[in-house]
Structures are given as structure tokens and as C-alpha cells.
C-alpha positions as CSV (number, residue, x, y, z in Angstrom):
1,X,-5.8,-6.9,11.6
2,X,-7.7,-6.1,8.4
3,X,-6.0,-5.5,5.0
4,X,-6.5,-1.6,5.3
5,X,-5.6,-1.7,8.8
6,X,-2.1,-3.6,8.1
7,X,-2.0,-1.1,5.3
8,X,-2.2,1.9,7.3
9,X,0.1,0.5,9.8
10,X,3.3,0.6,7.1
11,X,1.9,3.8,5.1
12,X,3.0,5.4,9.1
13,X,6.2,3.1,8.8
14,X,6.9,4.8,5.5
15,X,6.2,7.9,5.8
16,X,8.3,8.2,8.7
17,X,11.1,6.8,7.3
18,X,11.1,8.8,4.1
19,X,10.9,12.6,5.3
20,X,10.6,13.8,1.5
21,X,7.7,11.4,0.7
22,X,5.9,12.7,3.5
23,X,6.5,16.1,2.9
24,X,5.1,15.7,-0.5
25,X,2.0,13.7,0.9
26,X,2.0,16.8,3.3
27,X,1.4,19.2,0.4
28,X,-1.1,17.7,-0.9
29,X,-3.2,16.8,1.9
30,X,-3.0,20.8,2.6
31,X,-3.7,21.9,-0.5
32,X,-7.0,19.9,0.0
33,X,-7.4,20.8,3.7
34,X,-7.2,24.7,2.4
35,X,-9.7,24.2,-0.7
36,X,-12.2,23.7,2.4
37,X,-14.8,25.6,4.2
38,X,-13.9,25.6,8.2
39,X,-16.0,21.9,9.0
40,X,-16.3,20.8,5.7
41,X,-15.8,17.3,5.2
42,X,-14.3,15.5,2.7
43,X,-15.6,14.4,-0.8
44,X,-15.7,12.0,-3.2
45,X,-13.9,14.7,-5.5
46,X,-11.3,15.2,-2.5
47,X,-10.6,11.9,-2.8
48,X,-9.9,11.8,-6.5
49,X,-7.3,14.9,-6.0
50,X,-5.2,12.3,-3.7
51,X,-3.3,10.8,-6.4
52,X,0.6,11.4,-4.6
53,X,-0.7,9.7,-1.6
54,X,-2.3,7.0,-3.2
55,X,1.0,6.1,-5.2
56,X,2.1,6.5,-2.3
57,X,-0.3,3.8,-0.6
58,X,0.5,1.8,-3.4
59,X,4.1,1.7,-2.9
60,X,3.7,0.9,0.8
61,X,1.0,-2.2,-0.5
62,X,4.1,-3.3,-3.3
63,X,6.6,-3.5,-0.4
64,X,4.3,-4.9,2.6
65,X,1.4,-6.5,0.7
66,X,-1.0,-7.4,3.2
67,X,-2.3,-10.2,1.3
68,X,0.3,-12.6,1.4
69,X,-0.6,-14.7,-1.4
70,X,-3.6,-17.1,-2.5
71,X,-4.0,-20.7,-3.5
72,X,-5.8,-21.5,-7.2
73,X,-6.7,-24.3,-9.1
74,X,-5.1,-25.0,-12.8
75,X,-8.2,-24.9,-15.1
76,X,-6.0,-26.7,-17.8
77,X,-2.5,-28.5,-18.4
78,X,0.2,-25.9,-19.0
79,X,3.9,-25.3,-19.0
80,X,5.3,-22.5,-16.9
81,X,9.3,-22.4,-16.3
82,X,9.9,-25.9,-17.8
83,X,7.5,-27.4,-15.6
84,X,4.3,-29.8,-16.3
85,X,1.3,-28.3,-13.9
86,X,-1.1,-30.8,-14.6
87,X,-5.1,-29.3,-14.8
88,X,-6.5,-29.6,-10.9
89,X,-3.3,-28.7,-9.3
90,X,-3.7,-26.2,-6.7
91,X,-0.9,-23.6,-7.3
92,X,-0.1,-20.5,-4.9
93,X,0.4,-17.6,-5.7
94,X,3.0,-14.9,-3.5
95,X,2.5,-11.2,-3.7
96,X,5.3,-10.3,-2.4
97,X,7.7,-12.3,-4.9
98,X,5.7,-10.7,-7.8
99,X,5.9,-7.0,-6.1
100,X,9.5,-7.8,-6.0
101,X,10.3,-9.1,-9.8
102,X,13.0,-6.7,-10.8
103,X,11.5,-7.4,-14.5
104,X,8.2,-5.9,-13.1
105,X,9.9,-3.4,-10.9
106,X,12.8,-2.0,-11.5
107,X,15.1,-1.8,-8.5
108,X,12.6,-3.5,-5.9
109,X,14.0,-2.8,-2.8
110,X,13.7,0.9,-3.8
111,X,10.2,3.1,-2.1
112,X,9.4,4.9,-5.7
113,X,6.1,5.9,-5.8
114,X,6.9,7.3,-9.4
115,X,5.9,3.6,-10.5
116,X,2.1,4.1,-10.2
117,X,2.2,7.2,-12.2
118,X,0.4,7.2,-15.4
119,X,-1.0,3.6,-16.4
120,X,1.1,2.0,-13.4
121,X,2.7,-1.5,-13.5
122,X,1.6,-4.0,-15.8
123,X,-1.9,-6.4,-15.5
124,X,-1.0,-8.6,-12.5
125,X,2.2,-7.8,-11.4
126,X,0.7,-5.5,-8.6
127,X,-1.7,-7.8,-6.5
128,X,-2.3,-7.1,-3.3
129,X,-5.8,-7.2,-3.6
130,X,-5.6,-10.2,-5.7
131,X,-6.5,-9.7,-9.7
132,X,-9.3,-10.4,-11.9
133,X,-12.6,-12.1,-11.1
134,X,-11.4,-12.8,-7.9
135,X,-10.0,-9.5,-7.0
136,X,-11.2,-8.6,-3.6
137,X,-14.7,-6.4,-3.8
138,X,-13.7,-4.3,-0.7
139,X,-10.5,-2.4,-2.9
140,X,-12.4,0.8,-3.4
141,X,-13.7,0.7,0.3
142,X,-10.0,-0.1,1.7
143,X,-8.7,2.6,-0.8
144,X,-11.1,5.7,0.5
145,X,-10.2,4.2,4.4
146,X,-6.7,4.5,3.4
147,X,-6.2,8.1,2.1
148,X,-8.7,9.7,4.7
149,X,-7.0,8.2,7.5
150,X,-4.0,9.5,5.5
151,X,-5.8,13.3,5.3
152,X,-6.4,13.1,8.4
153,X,-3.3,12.1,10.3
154,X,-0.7,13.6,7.8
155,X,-2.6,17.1,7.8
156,X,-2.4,17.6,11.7
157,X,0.8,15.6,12.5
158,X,4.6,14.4,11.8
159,X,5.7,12.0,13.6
160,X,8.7,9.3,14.2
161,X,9.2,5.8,14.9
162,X,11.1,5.3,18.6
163,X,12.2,1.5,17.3
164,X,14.2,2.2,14.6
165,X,15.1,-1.3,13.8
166,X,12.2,-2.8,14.4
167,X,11.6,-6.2,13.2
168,X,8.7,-7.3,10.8
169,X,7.2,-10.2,10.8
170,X,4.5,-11.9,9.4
171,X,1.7,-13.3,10.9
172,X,-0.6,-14.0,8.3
173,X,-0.1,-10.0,7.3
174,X,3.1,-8.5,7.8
175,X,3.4,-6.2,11.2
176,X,6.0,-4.7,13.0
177,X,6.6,-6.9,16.2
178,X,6.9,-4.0,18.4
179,X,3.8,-2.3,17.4
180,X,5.2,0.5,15.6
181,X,5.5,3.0,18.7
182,X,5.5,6.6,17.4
183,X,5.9,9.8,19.1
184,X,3.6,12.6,17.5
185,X,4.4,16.3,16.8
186,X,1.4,18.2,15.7
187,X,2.0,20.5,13.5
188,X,1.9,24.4,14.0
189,X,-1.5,26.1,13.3
């Protein structure tokens, strides 16, 4: 499973979970859908109108970060939480602990797309495609797969999970150990 892939797979957790999220995803995706000539694909400008669903992506990405976390090197000697990390040590880094610092984000247990609003959460506090240098070079690629699978799937269908206890786990990326069975409903032309 690939990071947009594991991505994806909780963006149709989510969404059909949260029924007011989706509808609002919903909205948006039509209000694209009808700005359309019958056949006409999608653009790069289509894209850039998808803001709601990518904060919503986001939001998914905060909560199930498909990159679990990476090992680094210390380039020097430093001090973090009264400890002594000597320079060389290799340290490792968990995305989901930082997407779930309730410094960085207030009640973290809570789906809020709200938080990537604006400027969005702080520099490195939100990683699930790494940060800096280092951040993976496929984000932008991953990011378009994301919200037109999301166009594509939200405009024609709703749909709900038929394991609604269903147990994640992770394995390196989280996924749902079932599957994620859904049945479809498309919608009403």
C-alpha cells in the first residue's frame, strides 16, 4: 500500500463516519462537477478550488498518517526534555505522537478540518510527508491523486462501512484489518 493509497483508504473511513463532513465535501465536489462542460475533465484550476476536501485529506493524514515516522541522525550535541542526545545518535521521529500533541492540536482526538484553514498548523507539527529537505518529493503528486479520486468517488456516490467497529492496525501504514467493506449508493441523477 502506497502513502496515497493508505490515504484514500481512511479519507472513505472518514467520510463515512462523519455524514456532515461528507456532505460538505459533497458540495464542493458538485459545485466543480457543475462548472463543467458534459466530458470535460478536470484541471489544474479544479484542483486549486478543492480546498474543504483537502482540509479534509489533511485531517484524515493528522489522524492516520501514513508515514509512521522516520529515523535521523543528530548533526550536533543538544538538550531536548532534560536529555543529553549526543551528535551521531540516530533519533526517530513519530508522526502520529506529533499529530496528536494537544499543544499543536487542540483536542486531538477531535476530526476538525477547521485546523488547516488559513496558514494551518505550525512548521513541523503536521508531517506526514516528512518536513524540510527531506520532505517526500511525491506530496504534490499524492495530493492531486488524492482529491480526484475524492471528485470522483464523492460526486457519484455515498456510501457506508458494513464493519462498524472495525479494528486498525498497523502494518507499516495503518489499515483497517477487515478491508474497509463498503456498500455504495450512487447518487440520484
Amino acid at each position: 500500500m502506497t502513502q496515497p493509497s493508505a490515504a484514500i483508504t481512511f479519507v472513505v473511513k472518514y467520510l463515512a463516519e462523519l455524514p456532515a463532513i461528507y456532505n460538505e465535501v459533497y458540495k464542493e465536489q458538485m459545485e466543480i462537477a457543475n462548472s463543467k462542460k458534459p466530458g470535460e475533465l478536470l484541471n489544474w484550476d479544479d484542483i486549486q478550488k478543492m480546498r474543504y476536501s483537502w482540509n479534509v485529506a489533511c485531517e484524515v493524514m493528522r489522524l492516520a498518517p501514513p508515514l509512521q515516522g522516520a529515523f535521523r541522525e543528530a548533526i550536533n550535541d543538544f538538550i531536548f526534555a532534560g536529555f543529553s542526545i549526543p551528535k551521531g545518535w540516530k533519533l526517530y521521529w513519530s508522526a502520529n505522537s506529533t499529530h496528536r500533541n494537544p499543544e499543536c492540536f487542540p483536542e486531538p482526538e477531535k476530526f476538525d478540518p477547521t485546523r488547516f484553514e488559513g496558514n494551518g498548523p505550525a512548521p513541523y507539527t503536521y508531517v506526514p510527508f516528512g518536513g524540510g529537505p527531506r520532505m517526500c518529493p511525491g506530496k504534490e503528486y499524492a495530493r492531486l491523486e488524492i482529491l480526484v479520486f475524492m471528485h470522483n468517488v464523492v460526486r457519484r456516490f455515498k456510501w457506508e462501512k458494513l464493519l462498524p467497529g472495525e479494528k486498525i492496525i498497523v502494518n507499516p501504514m495503518p489499515i483497517p484489518a477487515e478491508g474497509l467493506p463498503v456498500r455504495l449508493h450512487a447518487h440520484k441523477a
